[in-house]
C-alpha positions as CSV (number, residue, x, y, z in Angstrom):
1,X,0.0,0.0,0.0
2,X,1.3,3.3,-0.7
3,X,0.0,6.7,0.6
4,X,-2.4,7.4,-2.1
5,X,-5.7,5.1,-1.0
6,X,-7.7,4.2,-4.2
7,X,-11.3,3.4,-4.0
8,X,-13.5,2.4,-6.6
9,X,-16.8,4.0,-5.4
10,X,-20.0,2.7,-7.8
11,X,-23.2,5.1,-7.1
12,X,-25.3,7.1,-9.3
13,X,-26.0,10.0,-7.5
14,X,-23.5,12.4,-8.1
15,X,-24.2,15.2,-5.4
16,X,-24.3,12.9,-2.6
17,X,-21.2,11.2,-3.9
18,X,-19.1,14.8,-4.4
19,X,-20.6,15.4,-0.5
20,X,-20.0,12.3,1.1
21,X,-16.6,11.8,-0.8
22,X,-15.1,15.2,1.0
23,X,-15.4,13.6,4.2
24,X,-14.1,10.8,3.7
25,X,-11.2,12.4,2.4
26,X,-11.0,14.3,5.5
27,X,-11.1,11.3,7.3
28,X,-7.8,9.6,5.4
29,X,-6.1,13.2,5.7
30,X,-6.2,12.6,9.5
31,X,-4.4,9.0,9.1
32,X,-2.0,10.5,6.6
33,X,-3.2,8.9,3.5
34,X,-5.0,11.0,0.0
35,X,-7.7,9.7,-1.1
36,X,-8.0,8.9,-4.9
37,X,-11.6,8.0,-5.7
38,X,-13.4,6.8,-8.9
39,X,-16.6,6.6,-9.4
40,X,-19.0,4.6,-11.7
41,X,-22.6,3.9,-11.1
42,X,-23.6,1.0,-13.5
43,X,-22.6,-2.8,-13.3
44,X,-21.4,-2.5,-16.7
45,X,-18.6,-0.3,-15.8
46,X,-17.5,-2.4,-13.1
47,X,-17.4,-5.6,-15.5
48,X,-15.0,-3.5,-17.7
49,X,-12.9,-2.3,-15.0
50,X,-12.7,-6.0,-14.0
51,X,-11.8,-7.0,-18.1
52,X,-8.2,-4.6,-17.7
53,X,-6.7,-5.8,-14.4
54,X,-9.5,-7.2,-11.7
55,X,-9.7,-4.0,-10.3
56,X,-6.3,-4.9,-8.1
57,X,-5.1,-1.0,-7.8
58,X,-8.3,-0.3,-5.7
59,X,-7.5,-0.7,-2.0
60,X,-11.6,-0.8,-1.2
61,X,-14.4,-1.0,-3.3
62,X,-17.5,0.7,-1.7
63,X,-21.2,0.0,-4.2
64,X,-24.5,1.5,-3.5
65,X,-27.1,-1.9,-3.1
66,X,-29.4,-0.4,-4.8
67,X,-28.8,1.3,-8.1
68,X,-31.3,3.4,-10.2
69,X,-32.5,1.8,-13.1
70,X,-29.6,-0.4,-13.1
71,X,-29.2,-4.2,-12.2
72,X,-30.2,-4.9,-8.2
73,X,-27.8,-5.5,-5.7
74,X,-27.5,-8.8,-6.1
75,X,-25.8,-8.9,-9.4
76,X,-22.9,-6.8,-8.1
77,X,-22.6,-9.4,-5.4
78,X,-22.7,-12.0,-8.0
79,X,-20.1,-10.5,-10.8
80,X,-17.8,-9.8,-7.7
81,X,-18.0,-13.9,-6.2
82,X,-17.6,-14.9,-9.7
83,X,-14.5,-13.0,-10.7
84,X,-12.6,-13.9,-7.8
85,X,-11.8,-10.7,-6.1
86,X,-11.0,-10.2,-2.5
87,X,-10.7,-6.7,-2.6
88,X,-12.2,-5.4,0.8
89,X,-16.0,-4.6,-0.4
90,X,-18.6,-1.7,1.5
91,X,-21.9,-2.3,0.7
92,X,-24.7,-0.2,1.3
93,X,-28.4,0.7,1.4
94,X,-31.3,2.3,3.0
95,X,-32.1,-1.2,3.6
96,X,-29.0,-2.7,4.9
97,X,-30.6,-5.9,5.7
98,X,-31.4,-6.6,2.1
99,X,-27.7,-6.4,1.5
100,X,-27.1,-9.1,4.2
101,X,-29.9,-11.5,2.7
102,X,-28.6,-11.3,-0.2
103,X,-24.6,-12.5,0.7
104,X,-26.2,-14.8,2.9
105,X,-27.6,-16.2,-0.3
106,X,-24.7,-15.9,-2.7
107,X,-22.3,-17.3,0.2
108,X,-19.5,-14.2,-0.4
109,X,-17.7,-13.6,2.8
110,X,-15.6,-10.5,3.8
111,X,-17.9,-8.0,3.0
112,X,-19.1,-5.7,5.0
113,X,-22.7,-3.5,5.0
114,X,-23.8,0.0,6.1
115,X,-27.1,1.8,6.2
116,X,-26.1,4.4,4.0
117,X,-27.1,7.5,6.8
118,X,-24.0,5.7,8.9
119,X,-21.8,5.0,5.9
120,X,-18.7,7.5,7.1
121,X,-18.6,6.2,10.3
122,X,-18.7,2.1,8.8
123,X,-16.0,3.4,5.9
124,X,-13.8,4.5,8.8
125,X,-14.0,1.3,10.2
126,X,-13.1,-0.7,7.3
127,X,-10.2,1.5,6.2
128,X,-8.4,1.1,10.0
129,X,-8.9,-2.6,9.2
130,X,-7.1,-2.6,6.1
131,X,-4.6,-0.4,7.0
132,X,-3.3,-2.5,10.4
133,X,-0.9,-4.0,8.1
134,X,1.0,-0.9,6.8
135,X,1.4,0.1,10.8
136,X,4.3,-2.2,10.7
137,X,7.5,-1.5,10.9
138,X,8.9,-3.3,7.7
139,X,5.8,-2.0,5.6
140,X,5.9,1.2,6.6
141,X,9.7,1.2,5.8
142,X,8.6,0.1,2.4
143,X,6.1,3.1,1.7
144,X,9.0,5.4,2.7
145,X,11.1,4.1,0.4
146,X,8.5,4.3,-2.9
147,X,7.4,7.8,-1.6
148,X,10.8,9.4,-0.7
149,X,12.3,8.1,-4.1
150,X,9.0,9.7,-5.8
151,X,10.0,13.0,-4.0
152,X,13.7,12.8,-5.0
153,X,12.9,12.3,-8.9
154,X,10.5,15.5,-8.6
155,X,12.9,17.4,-6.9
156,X,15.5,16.2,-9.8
157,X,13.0,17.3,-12.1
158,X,12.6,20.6,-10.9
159,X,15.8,21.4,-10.7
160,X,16.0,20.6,-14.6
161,X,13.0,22.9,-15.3
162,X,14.9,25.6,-13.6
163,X,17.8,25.3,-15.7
164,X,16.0,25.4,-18.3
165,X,13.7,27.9,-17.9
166,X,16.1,30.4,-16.3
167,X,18.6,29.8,-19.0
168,X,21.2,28.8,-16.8
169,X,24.3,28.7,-18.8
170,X,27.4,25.4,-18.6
171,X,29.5,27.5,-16.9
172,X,27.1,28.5,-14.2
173,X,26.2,24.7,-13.8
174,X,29.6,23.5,-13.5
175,X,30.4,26.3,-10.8
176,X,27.5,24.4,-9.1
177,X,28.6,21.0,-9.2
178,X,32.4,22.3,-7.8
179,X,31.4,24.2,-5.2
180,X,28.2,22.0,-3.7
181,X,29.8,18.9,-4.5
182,X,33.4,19.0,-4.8
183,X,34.1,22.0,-2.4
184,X,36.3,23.6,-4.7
185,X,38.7,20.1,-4.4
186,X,40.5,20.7,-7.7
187,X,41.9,17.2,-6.8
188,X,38.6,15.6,-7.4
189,X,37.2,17.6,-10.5
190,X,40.8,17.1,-12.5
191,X,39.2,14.8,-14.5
192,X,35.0,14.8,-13.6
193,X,33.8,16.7,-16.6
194,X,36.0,14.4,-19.2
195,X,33.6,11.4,-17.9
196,X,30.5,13.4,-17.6
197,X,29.7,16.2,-20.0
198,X,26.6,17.6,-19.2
199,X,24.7,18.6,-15.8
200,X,22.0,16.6,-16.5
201,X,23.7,13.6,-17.1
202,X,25.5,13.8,-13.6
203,X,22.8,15.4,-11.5
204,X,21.1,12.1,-10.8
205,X,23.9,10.7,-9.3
206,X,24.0,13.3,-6.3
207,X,23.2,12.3,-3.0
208,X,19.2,13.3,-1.6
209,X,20.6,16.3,0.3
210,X,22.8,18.0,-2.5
211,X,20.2,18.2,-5.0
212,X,17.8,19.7,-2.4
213,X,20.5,22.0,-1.2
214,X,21.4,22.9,-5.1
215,X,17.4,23.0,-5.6
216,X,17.5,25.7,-2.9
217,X,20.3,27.7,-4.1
218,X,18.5,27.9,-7.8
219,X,15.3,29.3,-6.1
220,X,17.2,32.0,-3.8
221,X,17.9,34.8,-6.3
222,X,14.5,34.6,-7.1
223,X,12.4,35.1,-4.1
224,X,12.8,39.1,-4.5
225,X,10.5,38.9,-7.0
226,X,8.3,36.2,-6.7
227,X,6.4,36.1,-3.2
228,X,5.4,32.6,-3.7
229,X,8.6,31.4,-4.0
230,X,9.7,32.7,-1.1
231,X,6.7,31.0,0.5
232,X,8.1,27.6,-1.1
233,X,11.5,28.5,0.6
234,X,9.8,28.7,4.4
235,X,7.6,25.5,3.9
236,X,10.1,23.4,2.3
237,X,13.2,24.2,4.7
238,X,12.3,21.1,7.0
239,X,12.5,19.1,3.8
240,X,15.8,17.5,5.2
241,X,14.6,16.7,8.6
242,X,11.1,15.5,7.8
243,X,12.0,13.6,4.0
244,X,15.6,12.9,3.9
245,X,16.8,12.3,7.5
246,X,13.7,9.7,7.7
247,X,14.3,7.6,4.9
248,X,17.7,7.5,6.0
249,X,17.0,5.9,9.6
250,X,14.2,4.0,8.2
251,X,16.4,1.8,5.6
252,X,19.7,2.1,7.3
253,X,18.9,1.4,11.4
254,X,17.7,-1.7,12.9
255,X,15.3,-1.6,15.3
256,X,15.4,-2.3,18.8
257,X,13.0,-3.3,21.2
258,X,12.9,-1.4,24.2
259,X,10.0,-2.9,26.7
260,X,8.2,-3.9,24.0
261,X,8.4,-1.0,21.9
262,X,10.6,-0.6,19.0
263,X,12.7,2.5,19.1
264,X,15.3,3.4,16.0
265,X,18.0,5.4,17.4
266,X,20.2,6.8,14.2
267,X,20.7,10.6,14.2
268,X,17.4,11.2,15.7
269,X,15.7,8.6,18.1
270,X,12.4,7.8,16.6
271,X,10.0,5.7,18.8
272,X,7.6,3.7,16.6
273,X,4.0,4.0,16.9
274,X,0.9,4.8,15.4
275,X,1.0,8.3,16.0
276,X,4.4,8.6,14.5
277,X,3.4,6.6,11.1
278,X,0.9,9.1,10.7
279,X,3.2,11.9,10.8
280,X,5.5,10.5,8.4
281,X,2.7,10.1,5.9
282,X,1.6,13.4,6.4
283,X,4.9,15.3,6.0
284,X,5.4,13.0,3.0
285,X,1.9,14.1,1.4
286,X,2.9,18.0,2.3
287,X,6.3,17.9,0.8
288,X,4.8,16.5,-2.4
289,X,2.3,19.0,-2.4
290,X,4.8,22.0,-1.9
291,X,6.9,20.5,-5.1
292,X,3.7,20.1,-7.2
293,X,3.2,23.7,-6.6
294,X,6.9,25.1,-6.7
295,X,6.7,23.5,-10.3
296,X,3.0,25.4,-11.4
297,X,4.8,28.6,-10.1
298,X,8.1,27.9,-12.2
299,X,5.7,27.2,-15.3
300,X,3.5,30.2,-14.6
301,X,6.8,32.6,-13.8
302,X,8.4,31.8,-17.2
């Protein structure tokens, strides 16, 4: 599981989806996960979702019983037993006992039901079952790692878009690379740009906290006249601490229980527990968030 939660979300109501959907994504926000819903409110939809890939990039699947002018509940439940899929499934009605007849009959297990004036508070439910898993220590070491890399190819990225943009000349890039990387050791640059020509073949190969630093020192001259940037400056200056410094102790320290508690103690002690999984998810979904606007700003500026 990753920090983006997908659910497929099959109801034909539109306004009371859009409503309903808001607080649910309030409700992930507070766990440290986004919320990526899609919706589709006819059986046929589901059977073609089901045709590309079984629906397995959905983490929940949540289906309204009963459908407008569309098949009953019952065939959902069918085309759902029949394909095999064990996707974690909310149903719901205004007659939640006609959705519990009806698995009763069709013998599918692992579903669960909600009268649909109680739906956010059985959704909330579900979801802390299905994410129990991810509260581990080697799982949630494993969603660091996919979203921390994520971060580190947009912040490559940007940094390219800058150059580019800002016309940033060889000379001025190869300054860069000496002094962030090298410190001015001649020693160690005799030879660098013999074996790698450009900046943008080499950049990819610097360590996490250079190419933030040398992300940093690309947006400085430019916070003068650009307010937003500035603002981009202030939010993302814990980007080390919060991004970098984690994913570090996560892959590189071994736990250690401590009375039953497991505590990694690297260059900052981090005691592991719900609470602090959540904050890692939502510094993660911040710092994304702050790059994916730095690079509508860059766009916009230029």
């Amino acid at each position: 599981m990753k920090i983006k939660y997908h659910i497929l979300w099959v109801e034909d109501e539109p306004s009371w989806y859009e409503t309903t959907l808001q607080l649910f994504k309030e409700t992930l926000a507070d766990d440290g996960f986004e919320l990526i819903s899609e919706r589709k409110d006819n059986i046929q939809q589901i059977r073609e979702l089901i045709a590309q890939d079984g629906l397995k990039k959905f983490d929940m699947l949540i289906i309204d019983f009963t459908l407008k002018d569309s098949e009953k509940g019952d065939d959902i439940i069918k085309l759902i037993r029949e394909n095999d899929i064990y996707t974690d499934v909310l149903f719901y009605s205004s007659a939640p006992d006609k959705v519990k007849e009806s698995m009763f009959k069709n013998g599918l297990e692992g579903v669960y039901t909600a009268d649909r004036k109680d739906i956010e508070v059985k959704f909330n439910a579900v979801f802390k079952t299905t994410i129990k898993k991810i509260q581990e220590i080697n799982a949630m070491r494993g969603l660091i790692m996919g979203e921390t890399s994520e971060l580190d190819v947009e912040i490559e990225d940007l940094v390219m878009l800058l150059v580019e943009r800002y016309n940033k000349s060889d000379e001025d890039l190869r300054q860069i690379i000496n002094e962030k990387v090298f410190l001015k050791l001649e020693s160690n640059v005799k030879n660098f740009w013999t074996n790698y020509d450009t900046f943008k073949n080499y950049f990819p190969k610097i360590d996490a906290v250079k190419k933030w630093e040398i992300l940093r020192d690309l947006l400085k001259p430019l916070k003068s006249t650009n307010s937003d940037i500035k603002t981009f400056l202030e939010n993302n200056k814990t980007y080390q601490d919060q991004v970098i410094t984690i994913r570090n102790q996560f892959a590189h320290v071994k736990p250690v229980d401590k009375n039953g508690v497991l505590v990694l103690e690297g260059k900052e002690k981090i005691v592991f527990t719900d609470e602090i999984c959540v904050q890692i998810r939502k510094d993660l979904i911040a710092h994304k968030q702050y790059l994916e606007e730095l690079k509508a700003i860059i766009l916009k500026e230029s």
